[in-house]
C-alpha positions in Angstrom: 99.2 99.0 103.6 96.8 97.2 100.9 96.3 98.9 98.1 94.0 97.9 95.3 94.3 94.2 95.9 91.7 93.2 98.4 89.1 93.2 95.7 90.5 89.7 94.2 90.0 88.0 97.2 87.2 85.5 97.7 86.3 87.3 101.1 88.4 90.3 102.1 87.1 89.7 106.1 90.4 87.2 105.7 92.8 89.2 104.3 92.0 92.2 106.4 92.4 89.7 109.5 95.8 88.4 108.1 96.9 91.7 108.2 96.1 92.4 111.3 97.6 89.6 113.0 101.0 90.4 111.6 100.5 94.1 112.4 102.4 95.3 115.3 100.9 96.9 118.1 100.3 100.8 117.5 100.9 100.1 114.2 98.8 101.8 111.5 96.9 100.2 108.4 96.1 101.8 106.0 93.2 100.0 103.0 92.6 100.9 99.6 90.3 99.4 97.5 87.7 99.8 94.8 84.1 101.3 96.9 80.7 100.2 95.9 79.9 103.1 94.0 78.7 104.2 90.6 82.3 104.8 89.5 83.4 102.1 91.3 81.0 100.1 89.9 83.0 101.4 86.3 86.4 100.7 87.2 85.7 97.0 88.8 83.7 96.0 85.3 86.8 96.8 83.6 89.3 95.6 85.7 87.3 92.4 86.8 87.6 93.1 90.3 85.1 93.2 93.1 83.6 96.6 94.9 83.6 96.7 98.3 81.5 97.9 100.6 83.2 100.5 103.0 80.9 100.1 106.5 82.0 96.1 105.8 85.7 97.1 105.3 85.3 99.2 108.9 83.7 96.0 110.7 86.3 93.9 109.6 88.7 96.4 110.9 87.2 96.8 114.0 86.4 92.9 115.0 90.2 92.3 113.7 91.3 94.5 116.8 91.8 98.0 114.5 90.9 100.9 115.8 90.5 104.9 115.7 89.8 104.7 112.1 89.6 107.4 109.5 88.5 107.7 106.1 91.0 109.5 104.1 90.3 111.4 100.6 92.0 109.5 98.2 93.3 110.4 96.1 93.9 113.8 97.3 94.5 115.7 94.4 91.8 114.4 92.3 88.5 115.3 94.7 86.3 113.7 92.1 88.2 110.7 92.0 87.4 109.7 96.0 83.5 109.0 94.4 85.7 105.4 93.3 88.3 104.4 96.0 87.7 104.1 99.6 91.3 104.4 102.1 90.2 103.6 105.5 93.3 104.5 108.1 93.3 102.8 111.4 95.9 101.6 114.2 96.2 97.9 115.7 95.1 98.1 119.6 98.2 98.6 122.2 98.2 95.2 124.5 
């Protein structure tokens, strides 16, 4: 799990294949970060952090070998709140 830290990176396609590779096979990953949003947009001017772009997030999972993936509401019990952060779930590929 990453959560909220991605954003600080110079390119997140790294650190979502870094943790990947040190995933085990079957193993789930779960991503959440700041989306490129209107409200996202908000919280990343005042926390100096970068929005991400959730389709980009999914590629990265995908050509990193992560699979089945699902977009979770988060956070759950604030609906309004999922217009900010993106959680992508997905599982490393069985060999």
């Amino acid at each position: 799990m990453t959560s909220e830290a991605m954003e600080y990176l110079p390119d997140v396609a790294d650190g979502i294949s870094e943790c990947a590779r040190v995933l085990r096979p079957g193993g789930k990953f779960l991503f959440i970060a700041t989306k490129n949003s209107f409200m996202g947009q908000l919280v990343a001017a005042t926390w100096k952090n970068k929005v991400l772009d959730p389709d980009h997030v999914r590629n990265c999972m995908i050509l990193n070998g992560i699979s089945r993936i699902e977009a979770l509401p988060f956070p759950w019990f604030f609906k309004h709140v999922d217009a900010t952060v993106m959680a992508p779930l997905g599982e490393k590929a069985r060999t």
